[in-house]
N, CA, C and O atoms as CSV, one atom per row, in Angstrom:
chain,resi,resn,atom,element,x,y,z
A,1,UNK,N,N,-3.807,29.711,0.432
A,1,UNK,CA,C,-3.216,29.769,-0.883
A,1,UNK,C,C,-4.071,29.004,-1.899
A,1,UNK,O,O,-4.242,29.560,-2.984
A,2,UNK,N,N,-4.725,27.603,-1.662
A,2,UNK,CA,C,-5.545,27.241,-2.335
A,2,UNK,C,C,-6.821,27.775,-2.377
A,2,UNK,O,O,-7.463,28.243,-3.317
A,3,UNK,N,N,-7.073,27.636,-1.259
A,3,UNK,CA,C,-8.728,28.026,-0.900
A,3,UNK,C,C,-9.407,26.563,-0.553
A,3,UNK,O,O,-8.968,25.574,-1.138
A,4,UNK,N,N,-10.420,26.437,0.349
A,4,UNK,CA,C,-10.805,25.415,1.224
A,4,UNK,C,C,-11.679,24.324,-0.123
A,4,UNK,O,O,-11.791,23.099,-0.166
A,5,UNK,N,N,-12.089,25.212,-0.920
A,5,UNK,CA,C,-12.724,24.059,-2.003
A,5,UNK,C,C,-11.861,23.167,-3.018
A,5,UNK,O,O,-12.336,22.203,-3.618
A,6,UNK,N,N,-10.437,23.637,-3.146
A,6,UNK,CA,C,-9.161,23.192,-4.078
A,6,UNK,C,C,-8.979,21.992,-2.946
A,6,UNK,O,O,-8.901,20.774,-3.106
A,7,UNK,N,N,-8.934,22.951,-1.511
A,7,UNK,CA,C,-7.937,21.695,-1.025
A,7,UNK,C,C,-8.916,20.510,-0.621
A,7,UNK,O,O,-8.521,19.367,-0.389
A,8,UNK,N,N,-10.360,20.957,-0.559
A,8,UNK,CA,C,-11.196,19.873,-0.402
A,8,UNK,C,C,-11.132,18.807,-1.286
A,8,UNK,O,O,-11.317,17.621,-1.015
A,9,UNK,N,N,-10.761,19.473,-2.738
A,9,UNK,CA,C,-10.436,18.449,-4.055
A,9,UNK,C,C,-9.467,17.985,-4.037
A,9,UNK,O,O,-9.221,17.523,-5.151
A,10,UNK,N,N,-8.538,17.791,-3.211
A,10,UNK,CA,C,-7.335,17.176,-3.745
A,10,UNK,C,C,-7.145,16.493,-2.501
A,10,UNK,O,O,-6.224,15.687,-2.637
A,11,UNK,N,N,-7.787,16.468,-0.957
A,11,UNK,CA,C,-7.874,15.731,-0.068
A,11,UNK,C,C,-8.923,14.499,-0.626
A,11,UNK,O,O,-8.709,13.304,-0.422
A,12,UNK,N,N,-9.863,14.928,-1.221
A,12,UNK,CA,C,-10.937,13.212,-1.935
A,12,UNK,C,C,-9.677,12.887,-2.927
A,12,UNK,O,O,-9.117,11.827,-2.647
A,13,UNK,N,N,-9.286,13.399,-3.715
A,13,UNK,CA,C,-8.438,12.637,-4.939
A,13,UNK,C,C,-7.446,11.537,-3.710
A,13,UNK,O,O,-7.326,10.313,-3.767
A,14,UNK,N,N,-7.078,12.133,-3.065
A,14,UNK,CA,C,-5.636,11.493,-2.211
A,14,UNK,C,C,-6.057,10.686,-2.105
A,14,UNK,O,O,-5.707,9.656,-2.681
A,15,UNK,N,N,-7.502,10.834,-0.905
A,15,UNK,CA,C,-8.174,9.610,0.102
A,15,UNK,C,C,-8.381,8.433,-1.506
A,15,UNK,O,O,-7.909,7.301,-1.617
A,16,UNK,N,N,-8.986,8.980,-2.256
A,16,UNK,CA,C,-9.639,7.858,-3.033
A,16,UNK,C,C,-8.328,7.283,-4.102
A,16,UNK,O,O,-8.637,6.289,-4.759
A,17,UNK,N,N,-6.984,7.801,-4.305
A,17,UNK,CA,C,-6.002,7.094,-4.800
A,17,UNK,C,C,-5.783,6.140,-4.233
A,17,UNK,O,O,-5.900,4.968,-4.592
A,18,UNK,N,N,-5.324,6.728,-2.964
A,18,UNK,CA,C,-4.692,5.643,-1.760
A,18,UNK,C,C,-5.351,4.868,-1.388
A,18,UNK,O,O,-4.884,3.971,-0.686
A,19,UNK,N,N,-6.771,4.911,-1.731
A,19,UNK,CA,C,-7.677,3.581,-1.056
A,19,UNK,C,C,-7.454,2.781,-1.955
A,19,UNK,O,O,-6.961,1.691,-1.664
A,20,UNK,N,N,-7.694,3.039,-3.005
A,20,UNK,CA,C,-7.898,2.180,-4.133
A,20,UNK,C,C,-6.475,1.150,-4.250
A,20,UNK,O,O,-6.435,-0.073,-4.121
A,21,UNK,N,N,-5.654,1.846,-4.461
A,21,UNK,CA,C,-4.033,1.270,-4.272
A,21,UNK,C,C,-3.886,0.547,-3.279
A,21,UNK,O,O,-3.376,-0.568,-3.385
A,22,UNK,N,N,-4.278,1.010,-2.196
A,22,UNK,CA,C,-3.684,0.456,-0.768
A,22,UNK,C,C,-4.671,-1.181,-0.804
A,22,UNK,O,O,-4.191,-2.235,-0.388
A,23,UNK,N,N,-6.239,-1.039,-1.451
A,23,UNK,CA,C,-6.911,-2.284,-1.122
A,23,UNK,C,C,-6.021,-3.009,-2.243
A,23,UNK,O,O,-5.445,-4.068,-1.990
A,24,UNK,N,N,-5.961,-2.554,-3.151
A,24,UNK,CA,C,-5.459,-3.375,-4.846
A,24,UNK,C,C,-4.013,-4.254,-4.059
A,24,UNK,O,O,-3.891,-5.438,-4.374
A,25,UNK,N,N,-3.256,-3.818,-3.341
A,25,UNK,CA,C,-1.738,-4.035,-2.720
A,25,UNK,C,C,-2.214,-5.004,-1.979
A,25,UNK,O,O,-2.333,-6.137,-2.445
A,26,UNK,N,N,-2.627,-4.642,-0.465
A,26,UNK,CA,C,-3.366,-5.559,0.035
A,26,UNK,C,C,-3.723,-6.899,-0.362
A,26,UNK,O,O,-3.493,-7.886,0.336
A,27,UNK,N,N,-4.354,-6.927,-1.626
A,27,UNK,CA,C,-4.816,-8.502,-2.235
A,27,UNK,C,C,-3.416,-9.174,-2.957
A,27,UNK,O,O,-3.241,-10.210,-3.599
A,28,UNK,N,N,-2.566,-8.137,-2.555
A,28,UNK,CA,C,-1.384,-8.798,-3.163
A,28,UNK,C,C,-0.197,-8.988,-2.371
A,28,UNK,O,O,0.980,-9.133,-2.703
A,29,UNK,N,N,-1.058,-8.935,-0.681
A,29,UNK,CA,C,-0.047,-9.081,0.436
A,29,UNK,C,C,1.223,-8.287,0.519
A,29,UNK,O,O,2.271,-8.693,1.022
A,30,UNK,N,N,0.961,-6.776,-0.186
A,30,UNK,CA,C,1.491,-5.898,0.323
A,30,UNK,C,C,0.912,-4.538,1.428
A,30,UNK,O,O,-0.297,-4.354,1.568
A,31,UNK,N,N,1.601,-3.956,1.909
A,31,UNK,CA,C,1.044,-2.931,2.766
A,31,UNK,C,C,1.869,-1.482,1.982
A,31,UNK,O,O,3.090,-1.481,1.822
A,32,UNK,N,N,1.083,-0.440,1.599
A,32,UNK,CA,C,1.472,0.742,1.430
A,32,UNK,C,C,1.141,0.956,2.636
A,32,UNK,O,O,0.090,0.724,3.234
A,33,UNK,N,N,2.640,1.668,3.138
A,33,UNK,CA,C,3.238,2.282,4.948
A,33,UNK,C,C,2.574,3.656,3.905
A,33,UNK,O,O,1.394,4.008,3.904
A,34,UNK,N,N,3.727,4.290,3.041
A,34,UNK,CA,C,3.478,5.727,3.139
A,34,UNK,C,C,3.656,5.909,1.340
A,34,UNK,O,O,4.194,5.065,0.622
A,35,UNK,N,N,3.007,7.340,0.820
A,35,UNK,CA,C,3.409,7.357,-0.371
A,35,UNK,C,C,2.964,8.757,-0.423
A,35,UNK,O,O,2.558,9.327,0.590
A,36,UNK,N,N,3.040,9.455,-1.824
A,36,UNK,CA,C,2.897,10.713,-1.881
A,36,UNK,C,C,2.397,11.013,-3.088
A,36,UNK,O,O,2.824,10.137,-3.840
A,37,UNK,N,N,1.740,11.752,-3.682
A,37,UNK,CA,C,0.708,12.371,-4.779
A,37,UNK,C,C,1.409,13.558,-4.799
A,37,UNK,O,O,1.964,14.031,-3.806
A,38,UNK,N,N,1.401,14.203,-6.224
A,38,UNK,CA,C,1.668,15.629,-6.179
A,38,UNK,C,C,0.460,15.994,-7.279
A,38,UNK,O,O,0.053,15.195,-8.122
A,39,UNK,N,N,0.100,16.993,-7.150
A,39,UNK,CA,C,-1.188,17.567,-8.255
A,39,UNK,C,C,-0.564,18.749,-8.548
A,39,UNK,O,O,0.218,19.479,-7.939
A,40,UNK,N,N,-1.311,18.776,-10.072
A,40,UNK,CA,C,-1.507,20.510,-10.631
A,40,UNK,C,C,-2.146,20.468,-11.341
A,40,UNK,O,O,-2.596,19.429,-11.821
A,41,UNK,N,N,-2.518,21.997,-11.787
A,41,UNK,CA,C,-3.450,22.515,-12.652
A,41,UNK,C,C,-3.444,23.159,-13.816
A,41,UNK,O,O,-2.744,24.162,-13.949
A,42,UNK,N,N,-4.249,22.664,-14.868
A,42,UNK,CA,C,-3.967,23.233,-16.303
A,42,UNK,C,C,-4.658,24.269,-15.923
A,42,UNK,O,O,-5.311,24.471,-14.899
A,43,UNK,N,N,-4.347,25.228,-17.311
A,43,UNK,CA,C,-4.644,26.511,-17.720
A,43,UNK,C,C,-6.170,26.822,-17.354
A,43,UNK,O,O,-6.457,27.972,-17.022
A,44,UNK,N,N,-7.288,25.702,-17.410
A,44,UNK,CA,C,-8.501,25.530,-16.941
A,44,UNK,C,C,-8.791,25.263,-15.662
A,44,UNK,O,O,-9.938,24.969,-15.326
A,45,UNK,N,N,-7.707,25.341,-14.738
A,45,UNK,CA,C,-8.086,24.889,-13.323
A,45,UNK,C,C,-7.980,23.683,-13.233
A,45,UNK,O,O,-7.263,23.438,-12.263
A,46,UNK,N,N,-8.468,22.353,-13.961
A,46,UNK,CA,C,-8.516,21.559,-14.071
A,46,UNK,C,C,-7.185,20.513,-13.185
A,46,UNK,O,O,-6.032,20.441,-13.611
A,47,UNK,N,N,-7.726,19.718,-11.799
A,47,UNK,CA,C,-6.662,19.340,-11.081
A,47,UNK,C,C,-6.129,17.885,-11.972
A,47,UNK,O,O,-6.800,16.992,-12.488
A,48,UNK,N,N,-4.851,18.061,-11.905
A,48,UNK,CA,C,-4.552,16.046,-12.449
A,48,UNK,C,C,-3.317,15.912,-11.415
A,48,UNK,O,O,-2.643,16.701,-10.752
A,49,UNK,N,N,-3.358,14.690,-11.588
A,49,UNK,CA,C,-2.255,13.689,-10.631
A,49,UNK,C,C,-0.774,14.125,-11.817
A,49,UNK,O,O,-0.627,13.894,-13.017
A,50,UNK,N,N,-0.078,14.671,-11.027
A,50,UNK,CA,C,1.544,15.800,-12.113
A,50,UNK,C,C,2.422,14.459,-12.159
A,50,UNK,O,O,3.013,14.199,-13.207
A,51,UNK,N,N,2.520,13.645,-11.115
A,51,UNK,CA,C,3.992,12.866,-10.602
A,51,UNK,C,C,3.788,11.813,-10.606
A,51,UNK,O,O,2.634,11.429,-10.412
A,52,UNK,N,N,5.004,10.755,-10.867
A,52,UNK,CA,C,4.769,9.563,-10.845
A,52,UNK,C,C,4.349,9.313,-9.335
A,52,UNK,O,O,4.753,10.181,-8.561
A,53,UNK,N,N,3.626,8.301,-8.792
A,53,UNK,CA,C,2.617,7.451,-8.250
A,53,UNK,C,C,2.855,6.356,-7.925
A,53,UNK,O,O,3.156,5.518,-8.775
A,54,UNK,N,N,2.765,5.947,-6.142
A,54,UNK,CA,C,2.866,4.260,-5.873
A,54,UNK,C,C,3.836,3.523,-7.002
A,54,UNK,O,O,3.579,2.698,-7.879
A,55,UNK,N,N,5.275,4.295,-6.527
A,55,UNK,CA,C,5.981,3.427,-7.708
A,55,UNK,C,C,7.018,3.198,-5.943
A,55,UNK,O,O,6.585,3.661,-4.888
A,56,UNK,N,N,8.305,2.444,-6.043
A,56,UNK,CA,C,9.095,2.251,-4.547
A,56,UNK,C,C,10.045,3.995,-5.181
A,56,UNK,O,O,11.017,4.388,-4.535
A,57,UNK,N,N,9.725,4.513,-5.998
A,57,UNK,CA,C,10.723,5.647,-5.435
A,57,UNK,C,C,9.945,6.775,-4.809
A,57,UNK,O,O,10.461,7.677,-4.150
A,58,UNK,N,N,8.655,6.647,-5.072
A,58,UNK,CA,C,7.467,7.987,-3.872
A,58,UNK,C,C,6.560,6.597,-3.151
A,58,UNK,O,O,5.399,6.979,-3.005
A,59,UNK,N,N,6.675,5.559,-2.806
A,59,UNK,CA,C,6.242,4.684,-1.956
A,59,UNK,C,C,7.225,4.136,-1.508
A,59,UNK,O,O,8.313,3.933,-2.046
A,60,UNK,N,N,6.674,3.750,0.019
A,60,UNK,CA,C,7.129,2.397,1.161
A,60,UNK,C,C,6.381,1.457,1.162
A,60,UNK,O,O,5.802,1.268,2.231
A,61,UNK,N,N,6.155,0.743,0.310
A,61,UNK,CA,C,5.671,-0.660,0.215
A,61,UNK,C,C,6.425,-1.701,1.082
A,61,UNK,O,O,7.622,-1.918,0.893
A,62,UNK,N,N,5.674,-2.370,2.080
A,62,UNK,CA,C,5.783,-3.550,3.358
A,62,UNK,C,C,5.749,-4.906,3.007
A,62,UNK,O,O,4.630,-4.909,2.494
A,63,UNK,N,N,6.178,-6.157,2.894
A,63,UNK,CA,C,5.272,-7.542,2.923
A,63,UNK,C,C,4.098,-7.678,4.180
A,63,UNK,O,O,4.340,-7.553,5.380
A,64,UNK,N,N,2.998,-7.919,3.668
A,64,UNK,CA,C,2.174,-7.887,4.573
A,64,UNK,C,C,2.486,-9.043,5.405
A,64,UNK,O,O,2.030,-9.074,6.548
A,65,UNK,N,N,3.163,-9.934,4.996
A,65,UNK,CA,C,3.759,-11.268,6.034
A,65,UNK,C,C,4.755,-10.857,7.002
A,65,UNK,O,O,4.811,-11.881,7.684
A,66,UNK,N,N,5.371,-10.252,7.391
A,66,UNK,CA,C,6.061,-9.738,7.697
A,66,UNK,C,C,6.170,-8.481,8.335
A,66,UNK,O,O,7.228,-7.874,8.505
A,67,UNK,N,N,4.811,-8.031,8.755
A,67,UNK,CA,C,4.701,-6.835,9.434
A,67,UNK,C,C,4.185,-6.943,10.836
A,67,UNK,O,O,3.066,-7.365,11.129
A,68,UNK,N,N,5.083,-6.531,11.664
A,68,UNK,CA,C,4.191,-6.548,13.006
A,68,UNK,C,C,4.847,-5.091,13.882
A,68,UNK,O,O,5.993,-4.696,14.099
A,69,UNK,N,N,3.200,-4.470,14.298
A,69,UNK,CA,C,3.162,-3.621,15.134
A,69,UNK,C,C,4.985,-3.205,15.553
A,69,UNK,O,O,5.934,-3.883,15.948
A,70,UNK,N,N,4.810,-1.880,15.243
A,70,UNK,CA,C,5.769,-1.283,15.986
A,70,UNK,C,C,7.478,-2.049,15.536
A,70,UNK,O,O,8.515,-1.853,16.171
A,71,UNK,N,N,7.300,-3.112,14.013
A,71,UNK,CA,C,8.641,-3.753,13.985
A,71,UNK,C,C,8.533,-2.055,12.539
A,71,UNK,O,O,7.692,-1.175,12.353
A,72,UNK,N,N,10.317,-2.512,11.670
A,72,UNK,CA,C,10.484,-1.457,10.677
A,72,UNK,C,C,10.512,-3.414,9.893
A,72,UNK,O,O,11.228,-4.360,10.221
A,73,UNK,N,N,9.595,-3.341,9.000
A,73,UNK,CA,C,9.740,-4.536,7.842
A,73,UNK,C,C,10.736,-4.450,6.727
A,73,UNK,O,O,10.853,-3.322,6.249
A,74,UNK,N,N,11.407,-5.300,6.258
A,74,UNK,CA,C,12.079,-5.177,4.806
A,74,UNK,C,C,10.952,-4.714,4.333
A,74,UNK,O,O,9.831,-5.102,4.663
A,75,UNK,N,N,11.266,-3.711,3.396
A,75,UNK,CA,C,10.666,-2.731,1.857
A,75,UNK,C,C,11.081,-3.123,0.810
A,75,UNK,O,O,12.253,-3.480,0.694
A,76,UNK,N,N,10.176,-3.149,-0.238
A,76,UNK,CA,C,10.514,-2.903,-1.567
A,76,UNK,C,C,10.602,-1.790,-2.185
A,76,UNK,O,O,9.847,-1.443,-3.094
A,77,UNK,N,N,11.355,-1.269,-1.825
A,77,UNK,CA,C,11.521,0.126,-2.148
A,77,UNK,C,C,13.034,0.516,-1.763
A,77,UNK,O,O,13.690,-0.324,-1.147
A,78,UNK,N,N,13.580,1.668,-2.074
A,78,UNK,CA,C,14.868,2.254,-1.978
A,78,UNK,C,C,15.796,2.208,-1.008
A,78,UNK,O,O,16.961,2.596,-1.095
A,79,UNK,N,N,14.880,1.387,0.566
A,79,UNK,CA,C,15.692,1.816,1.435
A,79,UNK,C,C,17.070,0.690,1.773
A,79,UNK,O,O,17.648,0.624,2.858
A,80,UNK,N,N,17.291,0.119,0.927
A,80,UNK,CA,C,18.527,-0.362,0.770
A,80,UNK,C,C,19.867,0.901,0.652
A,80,UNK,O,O,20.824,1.188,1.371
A,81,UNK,N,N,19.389,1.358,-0.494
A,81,UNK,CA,C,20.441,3.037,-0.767
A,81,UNK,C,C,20.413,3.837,0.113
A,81,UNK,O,O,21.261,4.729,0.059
A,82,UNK,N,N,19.102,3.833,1.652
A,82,UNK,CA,C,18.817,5.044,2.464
A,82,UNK,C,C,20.026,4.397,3.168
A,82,UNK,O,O,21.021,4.996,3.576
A,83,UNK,N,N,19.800,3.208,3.235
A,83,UNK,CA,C,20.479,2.591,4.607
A,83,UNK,C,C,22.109,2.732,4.597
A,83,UNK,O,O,22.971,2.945,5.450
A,84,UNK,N,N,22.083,2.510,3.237
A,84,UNK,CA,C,23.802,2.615,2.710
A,84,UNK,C,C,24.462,4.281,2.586
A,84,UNK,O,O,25.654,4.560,2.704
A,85,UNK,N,N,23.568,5.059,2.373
A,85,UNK,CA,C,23.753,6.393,2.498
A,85,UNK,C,C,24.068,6.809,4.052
A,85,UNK,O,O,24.726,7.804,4.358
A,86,UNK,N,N,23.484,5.876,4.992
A,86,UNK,CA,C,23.118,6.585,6.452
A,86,UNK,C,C,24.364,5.772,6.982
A,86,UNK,O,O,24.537,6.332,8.065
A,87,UNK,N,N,25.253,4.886,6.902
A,87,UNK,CA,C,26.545,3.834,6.731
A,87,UNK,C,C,27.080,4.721,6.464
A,87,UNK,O,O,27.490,5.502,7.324
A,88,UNK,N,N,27.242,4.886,5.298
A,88,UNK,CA,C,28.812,5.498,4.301
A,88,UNK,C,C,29.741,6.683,4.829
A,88,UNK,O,O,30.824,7.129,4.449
A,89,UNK,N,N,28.913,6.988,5.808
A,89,UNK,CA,C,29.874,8.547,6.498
A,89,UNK,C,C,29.632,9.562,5.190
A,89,UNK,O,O,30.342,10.565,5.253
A,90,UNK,N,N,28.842,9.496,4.123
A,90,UNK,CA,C,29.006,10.807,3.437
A,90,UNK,C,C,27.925,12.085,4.496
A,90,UNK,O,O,27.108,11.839,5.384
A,91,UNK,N,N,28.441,13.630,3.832
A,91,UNK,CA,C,27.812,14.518,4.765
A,91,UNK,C,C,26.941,15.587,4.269
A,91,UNK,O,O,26.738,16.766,4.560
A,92,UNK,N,N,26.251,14.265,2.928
A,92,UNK,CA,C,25.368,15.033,2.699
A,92,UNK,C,C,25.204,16.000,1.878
A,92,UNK,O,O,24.143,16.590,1.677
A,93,UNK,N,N,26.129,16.184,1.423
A,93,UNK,CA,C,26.292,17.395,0.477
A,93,UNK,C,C,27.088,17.109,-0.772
A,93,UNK,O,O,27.921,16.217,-0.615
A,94,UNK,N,N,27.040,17.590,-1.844
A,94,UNK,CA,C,27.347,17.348,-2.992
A,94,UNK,C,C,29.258,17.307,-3.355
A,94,UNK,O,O,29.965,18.315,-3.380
A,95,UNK,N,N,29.802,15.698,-3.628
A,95,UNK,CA,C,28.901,15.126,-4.457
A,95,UNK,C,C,28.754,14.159,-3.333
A,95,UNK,O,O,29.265,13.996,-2.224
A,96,UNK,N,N,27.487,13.357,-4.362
A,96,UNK,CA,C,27.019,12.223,-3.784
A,96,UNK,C,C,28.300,11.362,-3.680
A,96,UNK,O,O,29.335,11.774,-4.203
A,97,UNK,N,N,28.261,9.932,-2.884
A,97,UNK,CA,C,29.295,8.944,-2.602
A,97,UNK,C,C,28.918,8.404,-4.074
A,97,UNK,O,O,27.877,8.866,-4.542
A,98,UNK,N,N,29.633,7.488,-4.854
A,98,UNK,CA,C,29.183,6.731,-6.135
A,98,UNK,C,C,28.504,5.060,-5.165
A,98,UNK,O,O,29.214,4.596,-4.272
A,99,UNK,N,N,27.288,4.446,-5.480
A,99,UNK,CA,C,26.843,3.859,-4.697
A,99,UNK,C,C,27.413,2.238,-5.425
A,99,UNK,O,O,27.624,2.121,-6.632
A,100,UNK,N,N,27.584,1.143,-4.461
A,100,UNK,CA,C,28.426,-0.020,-4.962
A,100,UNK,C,C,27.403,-0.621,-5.423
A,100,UNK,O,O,26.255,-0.309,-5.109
A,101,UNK,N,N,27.643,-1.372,-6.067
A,101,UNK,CA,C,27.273,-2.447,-7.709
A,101,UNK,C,C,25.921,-3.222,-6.768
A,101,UNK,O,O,24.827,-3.430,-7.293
A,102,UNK,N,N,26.227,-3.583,-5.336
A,102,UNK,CA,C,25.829,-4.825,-4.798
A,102,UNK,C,C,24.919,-4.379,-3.835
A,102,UNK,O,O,24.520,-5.282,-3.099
A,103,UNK,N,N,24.281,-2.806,-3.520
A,103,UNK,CA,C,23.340,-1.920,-3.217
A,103,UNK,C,C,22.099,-1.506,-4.448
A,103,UNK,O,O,20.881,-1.446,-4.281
A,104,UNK,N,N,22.786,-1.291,-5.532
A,104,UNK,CA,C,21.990,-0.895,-6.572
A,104,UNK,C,C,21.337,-2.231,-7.084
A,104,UNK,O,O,20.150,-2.133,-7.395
A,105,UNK,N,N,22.007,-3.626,-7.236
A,105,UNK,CA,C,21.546,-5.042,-7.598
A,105,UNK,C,C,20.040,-5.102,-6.712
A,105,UNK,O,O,18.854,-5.149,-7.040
A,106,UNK,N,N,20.903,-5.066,-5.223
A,106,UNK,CA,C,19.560,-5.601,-4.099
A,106,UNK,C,C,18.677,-4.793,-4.502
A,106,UNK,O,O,17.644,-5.305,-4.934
A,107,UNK,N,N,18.799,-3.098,-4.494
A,107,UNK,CA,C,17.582,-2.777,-4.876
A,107,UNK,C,C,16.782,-2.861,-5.578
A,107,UNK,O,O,15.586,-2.779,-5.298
A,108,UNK,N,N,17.516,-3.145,-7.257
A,108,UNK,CA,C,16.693,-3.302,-8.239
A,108,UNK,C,C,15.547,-4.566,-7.974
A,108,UNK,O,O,14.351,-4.621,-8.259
A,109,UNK,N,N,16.600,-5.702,-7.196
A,109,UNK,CA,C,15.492,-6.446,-7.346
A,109,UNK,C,C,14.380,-6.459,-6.382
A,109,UNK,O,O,13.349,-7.118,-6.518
A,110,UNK,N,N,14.747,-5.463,-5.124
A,110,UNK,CA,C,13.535,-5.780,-4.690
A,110,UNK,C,C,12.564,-4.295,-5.189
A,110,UNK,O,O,11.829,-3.886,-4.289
A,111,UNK,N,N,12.526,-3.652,-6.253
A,111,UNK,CA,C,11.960,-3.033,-7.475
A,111,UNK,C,C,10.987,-4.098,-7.769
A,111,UNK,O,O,9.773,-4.139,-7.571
A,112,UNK,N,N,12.007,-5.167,-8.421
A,112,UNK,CA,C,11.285,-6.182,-9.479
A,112,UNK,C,C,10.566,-7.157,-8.754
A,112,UNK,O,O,9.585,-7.634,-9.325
A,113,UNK,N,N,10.918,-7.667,-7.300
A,113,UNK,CA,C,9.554,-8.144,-6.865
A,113,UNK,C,C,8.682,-7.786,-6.549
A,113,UNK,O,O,7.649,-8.438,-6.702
A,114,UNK,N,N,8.702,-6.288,-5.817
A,114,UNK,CA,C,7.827,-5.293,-5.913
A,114,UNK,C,C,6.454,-5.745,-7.344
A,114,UNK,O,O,5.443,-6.414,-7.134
A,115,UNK,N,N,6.712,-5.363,-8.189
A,115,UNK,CA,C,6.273,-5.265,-9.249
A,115,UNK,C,C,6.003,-6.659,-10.007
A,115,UNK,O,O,5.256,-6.751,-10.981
A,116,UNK,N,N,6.622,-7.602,-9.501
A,116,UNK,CA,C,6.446,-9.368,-9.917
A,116,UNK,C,C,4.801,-9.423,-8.987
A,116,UNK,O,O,3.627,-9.410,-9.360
A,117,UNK,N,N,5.325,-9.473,-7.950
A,117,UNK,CA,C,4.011,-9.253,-6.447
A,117,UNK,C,C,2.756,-8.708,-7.484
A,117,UNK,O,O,2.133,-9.577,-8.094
A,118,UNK,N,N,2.359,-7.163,-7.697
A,118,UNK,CA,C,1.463,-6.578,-7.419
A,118,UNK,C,C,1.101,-7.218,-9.220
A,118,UNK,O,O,0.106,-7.943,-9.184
A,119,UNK,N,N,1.628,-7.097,-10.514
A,119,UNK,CA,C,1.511,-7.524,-11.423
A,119,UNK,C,C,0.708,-8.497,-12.066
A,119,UNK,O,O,-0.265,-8.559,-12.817
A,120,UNK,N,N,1.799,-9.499,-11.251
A,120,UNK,CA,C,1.895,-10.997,-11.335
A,120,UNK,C,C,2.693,-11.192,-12.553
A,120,UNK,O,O,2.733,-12.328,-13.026
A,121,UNK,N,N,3.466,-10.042,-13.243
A,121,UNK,CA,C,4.253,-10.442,-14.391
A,121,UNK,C,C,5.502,-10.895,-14.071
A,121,UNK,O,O,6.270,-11.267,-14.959
């Protein structure tokens, strides 16, 4: 569907996002586990990065203190709400459960250390 030279371009874009991010995190004693890129193309072919990016809602950001082989580390990222979603007995299907005050708090803040961490703001 792409053709082997598109997808050759958008396998270097990945490799060279994620390096760059992953060393930049790293010096900030985080670990990007996993994250995701989406691309598209203007009217010229022309590939760009479409989606937000290494933010905790398309990343799993790790404390690098805190990581060992084969453990699951606290995240700064969403999975406070995964965890409370996978609890709550809802089945998944619309509507959502309304999520409590004291799920959405924890997460935000670990958002904001997320982002205190890699910043320094």
């Amino acid at each position: 569907m792409l053709g082997e030279a598109r997808a050759n371009e958008i396998r270097d874009a990945t490799i060279a996002l994620y390096t760059e991010a992953a060393n930049f995190a790293a010096c900030k004693g985080i670990i990007i586990a996993d994250t995701k890129f989406e691309f598209g193309t203007d009217e010229a072919g022309k590939l760009y990065l479409i989606d937000e990016a290494l933010t905790p809602d398309s990343s799993r950001f790790w404390p690098a203190d805190q990581y060992h082989v084969g453990s699951n580390p606290p995240s700064f990222d969403k999975q406070f709400v995964r965890d409370w979603l996978e609890t709550s007995g809802w089945n998944k299907q619309p509507p959502a459960p309304h999520i409590p005050q004291d799920v959405v708090q924890r997460t935000t803040a670990k958002y904001r250390e997320a982002a205190q961490r890699l910043t320094g703001a």
